[in-house]
N, C-alpha and C positions, 0 to 999 in steps of 0.2 A: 259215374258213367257205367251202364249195364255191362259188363265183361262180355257177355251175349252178343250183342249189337257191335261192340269193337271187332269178336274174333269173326263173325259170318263176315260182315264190310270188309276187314282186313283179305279176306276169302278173294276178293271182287274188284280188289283195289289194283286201278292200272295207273301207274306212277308215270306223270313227265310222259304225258302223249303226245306225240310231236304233231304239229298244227291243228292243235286241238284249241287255242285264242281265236284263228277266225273263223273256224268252223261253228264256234260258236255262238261269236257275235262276228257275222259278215261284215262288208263296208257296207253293202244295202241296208244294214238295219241302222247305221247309224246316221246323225244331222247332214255332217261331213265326212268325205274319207279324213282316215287316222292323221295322215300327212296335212291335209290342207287346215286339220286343225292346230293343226301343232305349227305350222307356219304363223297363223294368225296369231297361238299365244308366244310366237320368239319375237314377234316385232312390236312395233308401236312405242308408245311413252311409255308403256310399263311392261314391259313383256313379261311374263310366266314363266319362260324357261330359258336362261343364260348361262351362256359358258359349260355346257352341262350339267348344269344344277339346273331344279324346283326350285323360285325364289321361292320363301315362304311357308317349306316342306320342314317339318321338324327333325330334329335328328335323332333317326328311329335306332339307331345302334345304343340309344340312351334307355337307361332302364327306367322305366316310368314311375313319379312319384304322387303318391294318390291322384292317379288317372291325367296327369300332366301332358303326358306325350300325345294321349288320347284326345284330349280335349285340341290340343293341336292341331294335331293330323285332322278332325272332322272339320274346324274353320280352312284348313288350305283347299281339303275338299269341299266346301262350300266356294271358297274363293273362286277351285278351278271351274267350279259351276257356273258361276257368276261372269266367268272370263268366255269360257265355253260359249253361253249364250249370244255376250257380245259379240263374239265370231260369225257364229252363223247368221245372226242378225244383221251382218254387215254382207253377207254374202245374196242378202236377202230371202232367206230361208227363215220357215219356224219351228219352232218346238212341240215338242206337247207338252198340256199344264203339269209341273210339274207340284204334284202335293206330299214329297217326300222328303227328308232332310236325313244330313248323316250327323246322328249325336252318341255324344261319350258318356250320355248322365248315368248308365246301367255299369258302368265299369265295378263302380265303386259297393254300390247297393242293391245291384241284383236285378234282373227281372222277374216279377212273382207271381205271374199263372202259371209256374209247373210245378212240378211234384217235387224237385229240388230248383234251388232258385239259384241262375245261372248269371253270372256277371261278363257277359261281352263287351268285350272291346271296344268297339264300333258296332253301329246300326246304323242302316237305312232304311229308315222306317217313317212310315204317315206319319204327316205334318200336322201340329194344332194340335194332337192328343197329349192331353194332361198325366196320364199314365199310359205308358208305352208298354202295350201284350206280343207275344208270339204273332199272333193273328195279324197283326199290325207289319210284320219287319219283312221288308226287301231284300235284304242284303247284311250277314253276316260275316263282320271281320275281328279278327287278331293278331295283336303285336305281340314277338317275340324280340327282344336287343340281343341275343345271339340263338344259335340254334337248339329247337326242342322240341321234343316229340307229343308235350301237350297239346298242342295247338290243333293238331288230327284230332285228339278224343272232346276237343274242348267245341270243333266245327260240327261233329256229328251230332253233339249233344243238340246245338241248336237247331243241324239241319232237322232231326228227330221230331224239334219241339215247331219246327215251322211245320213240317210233313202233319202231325198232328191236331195243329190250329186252322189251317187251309186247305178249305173241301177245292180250290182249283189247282193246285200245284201238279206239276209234272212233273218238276227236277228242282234243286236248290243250288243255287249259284254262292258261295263263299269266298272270304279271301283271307290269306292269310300274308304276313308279313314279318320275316325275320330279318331285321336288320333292315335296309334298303332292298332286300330282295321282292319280288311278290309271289304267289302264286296264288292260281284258282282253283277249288278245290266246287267238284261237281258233283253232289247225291243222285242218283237218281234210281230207278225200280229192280236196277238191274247192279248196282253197288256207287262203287266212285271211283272218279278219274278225274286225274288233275293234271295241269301244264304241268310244264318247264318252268320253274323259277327263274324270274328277271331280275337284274338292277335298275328299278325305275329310270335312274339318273343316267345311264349309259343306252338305253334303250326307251326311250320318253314317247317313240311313237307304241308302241306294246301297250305303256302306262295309257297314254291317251285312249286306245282302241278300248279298253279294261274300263277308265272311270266315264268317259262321256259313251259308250256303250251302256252304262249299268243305267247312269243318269238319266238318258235322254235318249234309248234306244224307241224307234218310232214303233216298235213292236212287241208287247209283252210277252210275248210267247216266246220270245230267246231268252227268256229271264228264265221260262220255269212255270209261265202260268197258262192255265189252259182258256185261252182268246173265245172257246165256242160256245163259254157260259159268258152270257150278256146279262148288261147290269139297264135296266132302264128303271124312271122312276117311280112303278109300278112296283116295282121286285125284280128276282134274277130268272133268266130263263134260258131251257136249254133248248134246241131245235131238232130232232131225230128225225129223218126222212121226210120231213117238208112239213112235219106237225111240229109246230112250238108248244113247248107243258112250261108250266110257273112252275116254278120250284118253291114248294109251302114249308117243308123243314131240313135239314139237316137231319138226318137217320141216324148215319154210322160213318165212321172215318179210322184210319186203319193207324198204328200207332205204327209203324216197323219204316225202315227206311227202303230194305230190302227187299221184294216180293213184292205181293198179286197189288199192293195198296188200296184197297177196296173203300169204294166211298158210295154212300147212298143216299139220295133224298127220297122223300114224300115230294110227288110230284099231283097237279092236276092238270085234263087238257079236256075242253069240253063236258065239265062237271062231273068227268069221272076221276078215280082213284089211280095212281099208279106207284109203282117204285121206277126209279133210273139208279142202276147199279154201273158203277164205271170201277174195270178193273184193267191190270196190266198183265197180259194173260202172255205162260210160258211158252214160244211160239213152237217148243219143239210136242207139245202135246198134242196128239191128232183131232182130237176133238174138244173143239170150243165150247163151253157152259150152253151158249144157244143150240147148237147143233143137237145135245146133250140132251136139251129142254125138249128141241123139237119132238127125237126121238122118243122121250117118255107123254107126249099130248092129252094120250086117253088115260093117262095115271091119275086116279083120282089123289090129292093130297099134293100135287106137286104144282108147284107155278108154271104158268104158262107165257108164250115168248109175245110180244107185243112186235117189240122193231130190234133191231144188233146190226150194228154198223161198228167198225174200226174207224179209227177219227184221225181225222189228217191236218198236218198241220204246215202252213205256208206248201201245198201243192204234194207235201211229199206225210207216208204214212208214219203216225206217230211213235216211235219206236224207240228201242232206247241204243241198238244199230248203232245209230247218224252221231253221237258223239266219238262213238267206238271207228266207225267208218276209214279212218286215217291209218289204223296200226297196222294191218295187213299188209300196205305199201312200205311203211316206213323203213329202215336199215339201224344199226349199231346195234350195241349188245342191250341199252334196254328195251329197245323195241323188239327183241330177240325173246326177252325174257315177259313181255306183255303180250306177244300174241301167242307163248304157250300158255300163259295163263286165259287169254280169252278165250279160247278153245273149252274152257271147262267155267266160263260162265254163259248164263243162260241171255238169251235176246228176247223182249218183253214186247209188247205189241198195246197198246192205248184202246182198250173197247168201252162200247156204250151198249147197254141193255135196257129197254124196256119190257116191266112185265105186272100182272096182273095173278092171284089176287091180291090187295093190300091187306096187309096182317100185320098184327101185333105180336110184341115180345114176347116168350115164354112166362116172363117174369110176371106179366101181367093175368096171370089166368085167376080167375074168381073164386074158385074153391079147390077144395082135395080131388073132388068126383071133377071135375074141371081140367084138372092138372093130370089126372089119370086117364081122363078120354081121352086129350089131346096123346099122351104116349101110345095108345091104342090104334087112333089115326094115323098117326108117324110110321109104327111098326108095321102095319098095314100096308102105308105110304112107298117103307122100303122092300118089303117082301114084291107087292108089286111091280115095283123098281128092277128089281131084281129077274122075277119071273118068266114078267111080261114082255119086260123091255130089254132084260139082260145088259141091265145097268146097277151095278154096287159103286153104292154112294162113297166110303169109304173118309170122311170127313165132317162125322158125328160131333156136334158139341154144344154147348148151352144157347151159341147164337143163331143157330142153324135149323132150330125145332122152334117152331110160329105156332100163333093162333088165329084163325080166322072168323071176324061176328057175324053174323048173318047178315045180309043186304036189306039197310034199313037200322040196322041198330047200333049207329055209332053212337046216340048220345047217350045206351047205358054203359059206356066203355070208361072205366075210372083210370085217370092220365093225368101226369103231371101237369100241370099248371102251364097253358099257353095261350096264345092271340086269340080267341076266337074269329076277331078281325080278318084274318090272313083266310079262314076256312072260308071266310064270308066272300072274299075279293079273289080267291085265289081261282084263278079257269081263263079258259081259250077259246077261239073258234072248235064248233062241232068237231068231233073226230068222225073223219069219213066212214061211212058203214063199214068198208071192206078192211079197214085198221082194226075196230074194235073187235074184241076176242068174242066170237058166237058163246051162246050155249052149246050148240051140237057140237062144236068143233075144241070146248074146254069142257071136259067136267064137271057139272055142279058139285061143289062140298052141301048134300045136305042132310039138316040141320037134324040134333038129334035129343028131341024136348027142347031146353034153355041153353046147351052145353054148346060152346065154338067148336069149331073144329081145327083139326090140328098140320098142321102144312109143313114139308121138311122141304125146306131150300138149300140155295148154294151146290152146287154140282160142279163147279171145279174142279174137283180132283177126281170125279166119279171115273172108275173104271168100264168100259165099255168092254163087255165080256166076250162078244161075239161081233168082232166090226162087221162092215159089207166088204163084201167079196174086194179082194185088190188092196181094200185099207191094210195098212202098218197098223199090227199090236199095238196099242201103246205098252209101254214098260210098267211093269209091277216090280220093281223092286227097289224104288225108293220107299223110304218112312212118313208117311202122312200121317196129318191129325192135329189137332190141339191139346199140347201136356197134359192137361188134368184132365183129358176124356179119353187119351189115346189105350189101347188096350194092353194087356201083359205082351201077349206075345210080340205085337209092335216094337211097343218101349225094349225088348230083348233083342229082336233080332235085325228090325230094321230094313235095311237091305237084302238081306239074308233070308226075310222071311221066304217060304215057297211061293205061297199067294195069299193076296187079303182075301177075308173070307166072310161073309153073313153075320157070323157070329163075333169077328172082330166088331163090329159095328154094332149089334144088339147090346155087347158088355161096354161101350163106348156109352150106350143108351143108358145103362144104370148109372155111369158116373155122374149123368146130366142130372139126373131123378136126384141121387144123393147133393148132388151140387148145389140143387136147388132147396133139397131140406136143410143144409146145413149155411149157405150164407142168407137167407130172405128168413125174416121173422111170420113171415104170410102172405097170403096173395096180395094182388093191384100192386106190385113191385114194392113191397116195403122190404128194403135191407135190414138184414140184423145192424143193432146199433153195437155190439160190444163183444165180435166177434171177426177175425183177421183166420182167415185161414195159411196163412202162413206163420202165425205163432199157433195153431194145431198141433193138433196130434194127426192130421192129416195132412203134413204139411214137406212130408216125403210124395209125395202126389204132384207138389205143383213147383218143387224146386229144378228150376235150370243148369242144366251141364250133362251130367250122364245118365243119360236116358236108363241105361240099366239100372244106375240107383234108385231112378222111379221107378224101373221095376218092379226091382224089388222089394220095394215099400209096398205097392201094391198086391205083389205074390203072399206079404205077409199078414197083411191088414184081411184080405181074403180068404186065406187056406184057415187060420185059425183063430176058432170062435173068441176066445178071449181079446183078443187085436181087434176083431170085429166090432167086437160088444163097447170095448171102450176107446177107440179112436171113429168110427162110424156110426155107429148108432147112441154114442155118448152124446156126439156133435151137434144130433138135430138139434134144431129150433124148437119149442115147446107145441107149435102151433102143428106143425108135423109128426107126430107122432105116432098118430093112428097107421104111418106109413110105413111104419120101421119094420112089421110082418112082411109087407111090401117087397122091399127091399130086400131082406134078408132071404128071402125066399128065392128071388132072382140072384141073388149071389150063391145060393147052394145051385143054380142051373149051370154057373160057371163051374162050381167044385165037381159034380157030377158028367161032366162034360155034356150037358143037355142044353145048351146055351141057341136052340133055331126058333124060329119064328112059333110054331104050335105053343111050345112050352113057356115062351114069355106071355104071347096073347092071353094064355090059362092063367097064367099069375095076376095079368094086369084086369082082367075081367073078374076074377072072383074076387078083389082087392075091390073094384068098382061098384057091389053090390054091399058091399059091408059099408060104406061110408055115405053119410047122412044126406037128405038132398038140401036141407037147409042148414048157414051155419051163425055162427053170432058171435066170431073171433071181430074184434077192433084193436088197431096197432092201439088207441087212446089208453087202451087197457093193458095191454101187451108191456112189456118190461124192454122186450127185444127189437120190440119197433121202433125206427124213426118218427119221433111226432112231429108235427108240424114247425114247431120253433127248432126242431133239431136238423130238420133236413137238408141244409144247406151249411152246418157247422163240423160235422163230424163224419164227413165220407174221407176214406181212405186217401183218395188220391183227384187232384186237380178237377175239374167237370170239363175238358176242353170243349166237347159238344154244347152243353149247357150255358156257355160261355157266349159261345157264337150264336145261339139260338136267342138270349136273352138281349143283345146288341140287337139281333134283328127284328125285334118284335118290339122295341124299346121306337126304333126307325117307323116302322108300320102302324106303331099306336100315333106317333107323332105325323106323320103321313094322314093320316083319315082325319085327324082334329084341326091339322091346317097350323097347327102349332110350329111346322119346320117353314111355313111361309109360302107352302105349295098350298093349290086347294086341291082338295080330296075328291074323287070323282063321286057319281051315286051311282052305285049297280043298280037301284032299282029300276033307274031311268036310261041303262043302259048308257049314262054318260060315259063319254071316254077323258082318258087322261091326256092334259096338256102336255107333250113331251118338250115342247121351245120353255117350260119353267124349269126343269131337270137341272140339277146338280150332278150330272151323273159320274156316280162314284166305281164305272166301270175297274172291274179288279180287283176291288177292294174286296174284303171275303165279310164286312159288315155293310155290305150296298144292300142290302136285304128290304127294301119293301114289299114284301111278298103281296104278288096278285094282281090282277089287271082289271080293267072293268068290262062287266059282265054282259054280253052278247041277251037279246030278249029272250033268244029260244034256249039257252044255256038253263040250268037246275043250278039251286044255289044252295049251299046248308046252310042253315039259320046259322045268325051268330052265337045263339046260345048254347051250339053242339060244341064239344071240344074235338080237337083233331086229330084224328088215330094216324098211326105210324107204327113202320115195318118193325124196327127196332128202337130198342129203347135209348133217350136221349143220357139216360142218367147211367155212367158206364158201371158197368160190374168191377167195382174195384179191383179185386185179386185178380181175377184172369185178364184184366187191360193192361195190365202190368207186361212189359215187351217180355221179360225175361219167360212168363208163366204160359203167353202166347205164341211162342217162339215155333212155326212150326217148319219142318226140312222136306224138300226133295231134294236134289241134284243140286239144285241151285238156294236152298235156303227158303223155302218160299215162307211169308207170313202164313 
């Protein structure tokens, strides 16, 4: 378990919130109230609950032997399911389908899509899968036969690995179980908070409210999922201001438990391109990413706002507040000692962004002269930023600087291997005139020769340098950034700094540049095959804990040439090389203190005419490159995205062939899809049949184009790494 990830959480952790069980699962969300069920299972010929006992219930104070107790405990929980049912059935009430079961078969032998492979307890997890993933599980539980403090690091670990498999999650519901006790234990954006520990057997109505809640609650949005992405047999879709977009890919999903948790798809709605960013934004920050957006509009190089809505959920707005809600009222010493600590965590708020335009990863840039323009547009992008808008971005890093192709030329865009299907079927009704982004009113990126251009996103943290009259400051003296890009003085002083400055962000800019010569073997995203920048000599850059010892690694690698010469420019990739003048040059801007806008643009422009306009690098040739039989064997760390991307297109191939026993619509004929044949696997995070059938007056890309996206699905190993990503304000944020 990341040491990283326990001590922020630890930071957040509100212990034993009092009426924080029904606040979480009401009695409205469940079959029956807690009482009328439990009435039902104490009576009858075989009642469930006597004399104050579980019949049935294993005896958890027992130490488990190879998964014994485990395997247990999941048939009683199935039993009370089975008992449960007949209750309300008799009350004449019904359920919803339940396609979940709780099994012990990972106790023993692990679950094995993560980066370490974790043996839980218990799961509730989809029914009928022959191998059971993250992506898959409900409900996260551990037995302890007496008390122990594993069981915290052992629930974060999975909540981490659910956060990271599930683009709908809002919060993660666990439980844990020491002896006959229970407790729940609740992730969500803003840290964790858990009940009061019960004794099942002396408080059986708690237990009830707890498993026929989790089982058969009529709402999945008290579990943790977000209800606004719908699952029909077409694909998944989300709805912003009265336009519904298919959601075509899975982008990007934020590995942290703590913080903004950022998720992205490739969306389309009316045959055009979009992104939908959903984040959990810190509500004490004055200004929102959209607001942020709005204000930079006439910025050439920056994305533009489509629709931003806050997303609400059962009537009330989505926030991570409403679990906290109770502690302010409560009484005793530890609700004494939880509302000073909630004072110094931060309140998260659920937004939705649509925006425009749709760009590709850095990683994917086509050559040297390629890779050099886009930084040219960037620097541009933020001086602009800056100038114009008196906005510093302030949150520099390899995922944050795009490329954008020219409108019309996605099919010479080289991209991992996906559906073409999905591009083909994926769209909506027309997007009304007055939604769609004008030209006059967004800036053209144009085109310069063959070269894309280069787009810096993400404004989150951006500093608004000059509010409007009335607006509150925001605070500049928290530490923002991503580790391995953040800058010296950052990584130094933190909080302390006086103010972020231009120049923090230009030297943020070169890390990105080197970042990228030393982990990719060459363009179209091919990673180095035999190189881990954490066994480097760069590898004081990206280690977790004291940010001064980044530092300082960095002040050394920097100030002298020898350090330079063999941990940085040792590093590159062979295919990069021509770049290392480059570089090295921009690193004397920092030694010289010449570190502003004129003096980078001069480095990155005379660097732009020395390099070739044609090139004849292939990974097939390359040493350092992933080839084709390798690229699915030897990446550093799990592909969670790629995971969920491949399920989904696995669905969508089988969907258009008629293979799953639907028929497949024909966009050409504008047929629509039968929704009375639906299996609909509402929730699930592989309901994925991306795309609906296509309207006449809709544009359609051939199926032989592949489908460009914002970010890449194939993570950057090293920096996905939580501990390497870890990034701080006040509250920890990702």
């Amino acid at each position: 378990m990341d040491p990283a990830l326990v001590g922020e959480i630890d930071k957040s952790h509100l212990r034993q919130v009092p009426d924080l069980l029904p606040t979480l699962l009401p009695d409205h969300c469940l079959p029956l109230s807690p009482s009328e069920i439990l009435e039902g299972l104490s009576t009858g010929g075989m009642p469930l609950y006597v004399g104050d006992q579980w019949v049935g219930c294993p005896n958890l104070s027992k130490p488990s032997n190879n998964g014994d107790v485990e395997r247990a405990l999941c048939v009683f929980f199935q039993t009370f399911g089975e008992r449960v049912a007949a209750v309300v059935h008799e009350k004449g009430k019904t359920l919803p389908d339940l396609k979940h079961e709780w099994t012990a078969r990972y106790a023993e032998r692990g679950v094995q899509d993560a980066p370490n492979v974790r043996k839980p307890d218990i799961l509730f997890a989809k029914a009928g899968e022959e191998e059971t993933t993250w992506s898959h599980v409900r409900i996260h539980g551990e037995l302890k036969s007496k008390s122990s403090d594993s069981a915290l690091k052992q629930l974060l670990n999975g909540a981490y690995f659910i956060f990271s498999s599930q683009d709908e999650r809002r919060f993660v519901v666990s439980l844990s179980f020491t002896a006959n006790n229970l407790q729940l234990y609740i992730c969500d954006r803003a840290g964790l908070v858990t009940t009061a520990p019960f004794d099942i057997h002396k408080d059986p109505e708690s237990f009830v409210r707890v498993l026929a809640g989790l089982m058969f609650t009529n709402d999945s949005a008290f579990l943790g999922y977000d209800t606004s992405i719908v699952t029909k047999p077409a694909g998944r879709f989300i709805t912003v201001e009265g336009c519904e977009y298919a959601l075509v890919k899975l982008l990007f999903i934020s590995d942290v438990i703590r913080g903004r948790g950022t998720v992205c798809w490739h969306a389309r709605h009316g045959g055009e391109d979009f992104v939908i960013k959903d984040t959990w934004a810190d509500d004490s920050r004055e200004f929102p990413e959209a607001s942020i957006l709005r204000r930079a509009k006439d910025i050439e190089g920056v994305p533009q706002v489509v629709a931003d809505v806050v997303l609400r959920v059962n009537d009330r707005v989505d926030s991570t507040a409403h679990l906290r809600s109770t502690i302010m009222s409560s009484v005793g010493p530890k609700s004494a000692k939880n509302r000073e600590r909630l004072s110094d965590i931060e309140t998260r708020t659920h937004r939705r962004l649509v925006i425009t335009p749709f760009a590709l990863s850095l990683s994917h840039f086509a050559s040297q002269r390629e890779l050099i323009s886009i930084f040219i547009d960037v620097v541009k992008a933020h001086r602009d930023l800056y100038k114009k808008a008196q906005i510093l971005h302030r949150d520099i890093s390899s995922n944050n600087l795009m490329l954008v192709p020219p409108p019309g030329t996605w099919n010479s865009v080289d991209l991992p291997p996906t559906s073409p299907s999905l591009a083909a079927l994926a769209g909506s009704h027309t997007l009304p005139k007055d939604r769609v982004p004008q030209p006059e009113a967004a800036p053209a990126l144009v085109p310069q020769s063959d070269l894309r251009r280069g787009l810096l996103i993400d404004v989150d943290y951006a500093l608004v340098i000059k509010p409007d009259e009335g607006a509150r400051k925001p605070a500049v003296g928290h530490r923002t950034g991503t580790l391995p890009f953040m800058a010296i003085d950052v990584l130094y002083f933190g909080g302390d700094l006086p103010t972020h400055e231009p120049k923090h962000d230009l030297e943020s800019m070169l890390y990105v540049l080197i970042w990228m010569c030393v982990n990719y073997a060459g363009p179209k995203n091919v990673e180095r095959k035999n190189f881990d920048i954490h066994d480097s000599k760069l590898s004081g850059w990206v280690k977790a804990g004291d940010y001064e010892s980044n530092g300082f690694a960095k002040t050394a690698t920097m100030s002298r040439p020898t350090f330079w010469e063999l941990s940085v420019l040792a590093s590159f990739a062979p295919y990069f090389a021509p770049l290392k003048d480059c570089v090295s040059k921009w690193k004397d801007l920092y030694c010289q203190n010449k570190m502003d806008y004129e003096h980078v643009l001069a480095v990155l422009e005379d660097t732009l005419k020395t390099l070739p306009e044609k090139e004849t690098w292939s990974r097939k040739d390359d040493p350092e490159g992933y080839g084709p039989q390798d690229a699915g064997k030897k990446r550093k760390r799990a592909d969670f995205v790629g995971q969920i991307n491949d399920e989904q297109e696995e669905r969508a191939a089988k969907f258009l062939s008629g293979e799953d026993g639907r028929r497949a619509p024909n966009p050409a004929s504008g047929e629509g899809v039968d929704e009375s044949s639906s299996d609909d696997d509402s929730g699930d995070i592989d309901g994925g049949d991306f795309g609906v059938a296509a309207s006449e007056e809709r544009r359609r890309i051939p199926a032989s184009e592949p489908i460009p996206f914002l970010l890449t699905a194939q993570r950057q190993a090293p920096l996905r790494t939580y501990a390497t990503r870890r990034r701080t304000m006040a509250s920890g944020d990702d």
